[in-house]
BAMARDO-907777 format. One line per field, with one value per residue: residue number from 1; residue in one letter; x, y, z of N, C-alpha, C, CB in turn. Coordinates in pm, 1 decimal. Atoms other than C-alpha are relative to their C-alpha. Glycine has a CB too. Layout:
% BAMARDO-907777
num <- c(NUM  ...);
residuo <- c(A  ...);
n_px <- c(X  ...);
n_py <- c(Y  ...);
n_pz <- c(Z  ...);
ca_px <- c(X  ...);
ca_py <- c(Y  ...);
ca_pz <- c(Z  ...);
c_px <- c(X  ...);
c_py <- c(Y  ...);
c_pz <- c(Z  ...);
cb_px <- c(X  ...);
cb_py <- c(Y  ...);
cb_pz <- c(Z  ...);
This chain:
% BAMARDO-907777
num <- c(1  2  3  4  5  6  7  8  9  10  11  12  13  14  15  16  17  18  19  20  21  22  23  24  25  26  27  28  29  30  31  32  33  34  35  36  37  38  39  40  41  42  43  44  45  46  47  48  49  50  51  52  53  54  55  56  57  58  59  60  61  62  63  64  65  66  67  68  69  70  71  72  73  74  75  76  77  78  79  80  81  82);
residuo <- c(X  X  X  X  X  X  X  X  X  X  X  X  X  X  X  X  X  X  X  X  X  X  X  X  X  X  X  X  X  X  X  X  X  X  X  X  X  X  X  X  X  X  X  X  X  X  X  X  X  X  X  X  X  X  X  X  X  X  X  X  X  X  X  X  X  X  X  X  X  X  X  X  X  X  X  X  X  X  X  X  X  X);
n_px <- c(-18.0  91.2  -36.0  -156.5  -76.3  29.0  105.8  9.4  -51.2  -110.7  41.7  147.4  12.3  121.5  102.6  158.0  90.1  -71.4  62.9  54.4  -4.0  74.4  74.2  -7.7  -159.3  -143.9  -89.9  -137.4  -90.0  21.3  -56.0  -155.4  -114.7  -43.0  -111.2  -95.1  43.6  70.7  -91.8  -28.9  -186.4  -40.6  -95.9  -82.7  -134.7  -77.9  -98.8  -67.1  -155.6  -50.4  80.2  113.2  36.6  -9.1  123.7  102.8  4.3  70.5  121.1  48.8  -35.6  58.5  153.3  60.3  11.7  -78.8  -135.9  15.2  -59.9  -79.5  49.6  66.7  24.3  15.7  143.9  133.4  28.2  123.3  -72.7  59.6  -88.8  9.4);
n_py <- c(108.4  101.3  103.2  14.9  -99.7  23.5  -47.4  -159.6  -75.4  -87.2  -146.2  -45.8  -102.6  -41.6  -53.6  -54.4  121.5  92.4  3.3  108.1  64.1  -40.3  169.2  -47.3  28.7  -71.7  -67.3  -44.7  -86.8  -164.9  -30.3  -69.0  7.9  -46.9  -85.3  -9.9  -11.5  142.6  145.7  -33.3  -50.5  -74.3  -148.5  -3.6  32.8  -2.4  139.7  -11.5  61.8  8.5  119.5  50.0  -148.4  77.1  90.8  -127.2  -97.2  56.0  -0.9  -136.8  -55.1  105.4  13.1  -174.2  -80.4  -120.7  -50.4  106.5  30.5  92.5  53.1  27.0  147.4  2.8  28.4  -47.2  -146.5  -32.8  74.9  106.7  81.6  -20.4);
n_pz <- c(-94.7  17.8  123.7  -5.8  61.3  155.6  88.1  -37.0  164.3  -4.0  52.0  -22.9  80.8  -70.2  123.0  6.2  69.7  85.8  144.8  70.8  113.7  52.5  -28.9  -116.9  -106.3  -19.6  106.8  -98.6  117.0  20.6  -132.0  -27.9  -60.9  -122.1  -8.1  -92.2  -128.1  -20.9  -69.8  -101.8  -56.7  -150.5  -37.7  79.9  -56.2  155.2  8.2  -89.2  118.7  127.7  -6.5  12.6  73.9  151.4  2.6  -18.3  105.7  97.9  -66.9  35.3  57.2  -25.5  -70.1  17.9  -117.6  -16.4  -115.2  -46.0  -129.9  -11.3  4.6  118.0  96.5  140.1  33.9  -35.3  106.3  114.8  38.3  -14.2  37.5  170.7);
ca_px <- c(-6277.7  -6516.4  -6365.1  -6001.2  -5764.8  -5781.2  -6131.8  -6132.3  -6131.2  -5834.0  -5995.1  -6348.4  -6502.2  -6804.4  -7094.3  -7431.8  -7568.4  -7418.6  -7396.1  -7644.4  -7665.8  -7984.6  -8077.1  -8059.7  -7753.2  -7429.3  -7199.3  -6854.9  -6668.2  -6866.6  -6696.3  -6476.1  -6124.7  -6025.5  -5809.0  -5503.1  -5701.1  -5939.3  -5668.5  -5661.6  -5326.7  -5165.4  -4949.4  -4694.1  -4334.4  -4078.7  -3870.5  -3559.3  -3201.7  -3124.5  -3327.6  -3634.6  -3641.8  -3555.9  -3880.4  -4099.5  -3999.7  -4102.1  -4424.1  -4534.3  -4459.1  -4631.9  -4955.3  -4992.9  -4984.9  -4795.7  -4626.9  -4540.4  -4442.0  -4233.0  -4492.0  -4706.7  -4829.6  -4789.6  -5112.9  -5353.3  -5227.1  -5391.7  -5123.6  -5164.9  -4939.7  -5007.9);
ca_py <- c(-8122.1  -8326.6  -8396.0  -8505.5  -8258.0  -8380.3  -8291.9  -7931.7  -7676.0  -7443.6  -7188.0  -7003.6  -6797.2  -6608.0  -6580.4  -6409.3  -6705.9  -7027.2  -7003.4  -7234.2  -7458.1  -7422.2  -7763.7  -7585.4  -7765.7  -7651.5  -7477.9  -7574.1  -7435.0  -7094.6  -7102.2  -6833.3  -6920.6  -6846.4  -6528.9  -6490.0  -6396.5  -6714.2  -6930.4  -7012.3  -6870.3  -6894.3  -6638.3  -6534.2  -6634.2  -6539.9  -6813.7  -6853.8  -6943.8  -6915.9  -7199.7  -7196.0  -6785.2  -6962.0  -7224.1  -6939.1  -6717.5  -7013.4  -7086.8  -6758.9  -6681.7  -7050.1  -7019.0  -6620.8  -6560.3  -6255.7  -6347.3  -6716.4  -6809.0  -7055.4  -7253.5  -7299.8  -7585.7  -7636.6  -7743.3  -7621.7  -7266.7  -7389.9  -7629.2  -7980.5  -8258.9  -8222.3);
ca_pz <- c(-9061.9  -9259.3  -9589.8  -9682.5  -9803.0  -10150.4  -10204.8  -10049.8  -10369.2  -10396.5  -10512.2  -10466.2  -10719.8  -10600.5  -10897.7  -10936.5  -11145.1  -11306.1  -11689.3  -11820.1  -12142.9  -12373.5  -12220.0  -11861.0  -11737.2  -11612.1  -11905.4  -11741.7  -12070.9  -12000.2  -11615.0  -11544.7  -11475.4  -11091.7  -11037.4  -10822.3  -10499.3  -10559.9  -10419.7  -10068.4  -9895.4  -9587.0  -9457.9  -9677.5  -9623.7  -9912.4  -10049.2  -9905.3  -10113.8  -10452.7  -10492.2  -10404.2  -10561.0  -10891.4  -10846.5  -10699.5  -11029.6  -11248.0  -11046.6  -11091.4  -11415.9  -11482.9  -11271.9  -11334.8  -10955.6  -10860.1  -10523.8  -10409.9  -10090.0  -9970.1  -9856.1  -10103.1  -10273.2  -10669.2  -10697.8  -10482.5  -10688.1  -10976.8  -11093.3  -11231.3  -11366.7  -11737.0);
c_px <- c(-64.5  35.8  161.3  23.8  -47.0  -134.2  -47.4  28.1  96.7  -44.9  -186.1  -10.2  -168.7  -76.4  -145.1  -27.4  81.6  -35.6  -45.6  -11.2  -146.2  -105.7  -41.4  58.6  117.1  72.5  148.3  51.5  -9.7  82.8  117.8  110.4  51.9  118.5  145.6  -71.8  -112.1  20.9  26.7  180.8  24.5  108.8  147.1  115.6  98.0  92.6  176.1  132.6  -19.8  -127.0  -100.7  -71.9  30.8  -171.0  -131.2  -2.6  -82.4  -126.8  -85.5  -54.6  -121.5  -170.7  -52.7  -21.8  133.2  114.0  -44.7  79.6  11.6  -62.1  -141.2  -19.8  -6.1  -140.8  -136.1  9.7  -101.6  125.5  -19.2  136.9  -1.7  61.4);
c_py <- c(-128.9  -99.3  3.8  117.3  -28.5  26.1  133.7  62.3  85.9  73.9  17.8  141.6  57.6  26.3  41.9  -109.4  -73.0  36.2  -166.1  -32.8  17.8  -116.0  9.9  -81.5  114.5  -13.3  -35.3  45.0  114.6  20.2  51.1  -52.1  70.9  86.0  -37.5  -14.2  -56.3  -50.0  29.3  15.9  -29.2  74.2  36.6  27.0  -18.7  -108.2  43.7  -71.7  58.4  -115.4  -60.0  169.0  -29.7  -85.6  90.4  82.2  -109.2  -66.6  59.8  34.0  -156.7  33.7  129.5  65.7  62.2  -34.1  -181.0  -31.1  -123.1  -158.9  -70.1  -100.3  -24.1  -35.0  43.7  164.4  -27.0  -70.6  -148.7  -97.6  -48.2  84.8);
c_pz <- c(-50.0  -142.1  -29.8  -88.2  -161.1  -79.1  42.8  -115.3  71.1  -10.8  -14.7  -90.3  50.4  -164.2  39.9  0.6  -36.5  -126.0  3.3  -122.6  -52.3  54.1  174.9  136.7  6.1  -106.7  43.7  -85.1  64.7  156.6  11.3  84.2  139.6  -16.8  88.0  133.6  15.5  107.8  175.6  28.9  115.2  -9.0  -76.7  89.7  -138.6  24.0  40.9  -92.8  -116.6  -63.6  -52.5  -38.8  -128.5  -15.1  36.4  -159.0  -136.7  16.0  -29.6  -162.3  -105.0  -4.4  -43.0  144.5  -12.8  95.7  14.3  82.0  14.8  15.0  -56.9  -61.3  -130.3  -75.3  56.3  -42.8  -153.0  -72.6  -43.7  -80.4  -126.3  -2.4);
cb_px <- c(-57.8  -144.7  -87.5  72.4  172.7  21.6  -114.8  100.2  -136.6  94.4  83.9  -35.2  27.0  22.8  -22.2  -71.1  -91.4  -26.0  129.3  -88.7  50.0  37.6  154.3  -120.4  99.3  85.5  -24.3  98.2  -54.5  -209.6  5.4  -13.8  68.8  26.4  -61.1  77.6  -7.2  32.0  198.9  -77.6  49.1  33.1  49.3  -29.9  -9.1  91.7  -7.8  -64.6  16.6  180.1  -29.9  -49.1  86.4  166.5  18.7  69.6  187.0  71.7  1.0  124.2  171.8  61.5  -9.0  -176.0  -30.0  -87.4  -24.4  -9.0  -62.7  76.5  32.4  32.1  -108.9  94.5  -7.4  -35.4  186.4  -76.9  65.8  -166.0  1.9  -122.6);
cb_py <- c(38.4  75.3  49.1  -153.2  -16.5  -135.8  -96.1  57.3  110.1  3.6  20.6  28.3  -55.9  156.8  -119.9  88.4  22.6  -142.3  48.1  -9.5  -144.0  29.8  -169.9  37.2  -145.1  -49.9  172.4  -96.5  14.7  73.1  -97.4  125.6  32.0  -108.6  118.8  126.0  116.7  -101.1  -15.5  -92.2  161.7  -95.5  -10.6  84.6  -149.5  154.6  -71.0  -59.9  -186.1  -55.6  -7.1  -99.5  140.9  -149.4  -128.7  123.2  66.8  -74.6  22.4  94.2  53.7  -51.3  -17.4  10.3  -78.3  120.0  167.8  -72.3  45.5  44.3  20.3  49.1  -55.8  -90.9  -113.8  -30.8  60.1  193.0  15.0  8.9  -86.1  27.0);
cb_pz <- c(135.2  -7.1  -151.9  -58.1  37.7  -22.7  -3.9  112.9  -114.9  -62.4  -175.9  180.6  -170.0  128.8  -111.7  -113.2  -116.0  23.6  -144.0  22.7  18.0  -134.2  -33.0  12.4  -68.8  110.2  -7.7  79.4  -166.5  -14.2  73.0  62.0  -90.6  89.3  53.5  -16.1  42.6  -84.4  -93.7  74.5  8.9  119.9  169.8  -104.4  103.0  -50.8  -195.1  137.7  -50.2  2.0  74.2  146.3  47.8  3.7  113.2  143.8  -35.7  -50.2  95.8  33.8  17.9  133.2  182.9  -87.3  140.3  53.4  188.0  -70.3  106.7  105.4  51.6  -69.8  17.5  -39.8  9.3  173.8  -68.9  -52.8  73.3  -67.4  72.7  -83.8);
């Protein structure tokens, strides 16, 4: 409620510890890559035409998530415009 959409993370990775640097900063290299079940979801709703089961298959296949529903966002999966 407090911060705009755009700066909410997509994805939550739960860690013991941060890897640290020898200098005893944050490592972001050493930061594991967010899984599939990182990413927030809402309720799954399969895609719907020809369509948008074509754009789901290359989404997927893309991002490395398994299932993508209709409503879904290209980016808050872990998508970016590079």
């Amino acid at each position: 409620a407090v911060l705009p959409d755009y700066m909410v993370p997509s994805a939550y990775v739960l860690m013991e510890a941060f890897p640290l640097t020898p200098n005893g900063k944050l490592d972001r290299k050493a930061l594991p890559a967010p899984d599939g079940d990182a990413y927030a979801r809402q309720v799954f709703e399969a895609p719907q035409g020809e369509i948008e089961a074509t754009i789901a298959a290359v989404w997927s296949e893309l991002l490395g998530v398994e299932t993508i529903s209709r409503n879904d966002s290209f980016f808050a999966l872990g998508g970016h415009s590079l």
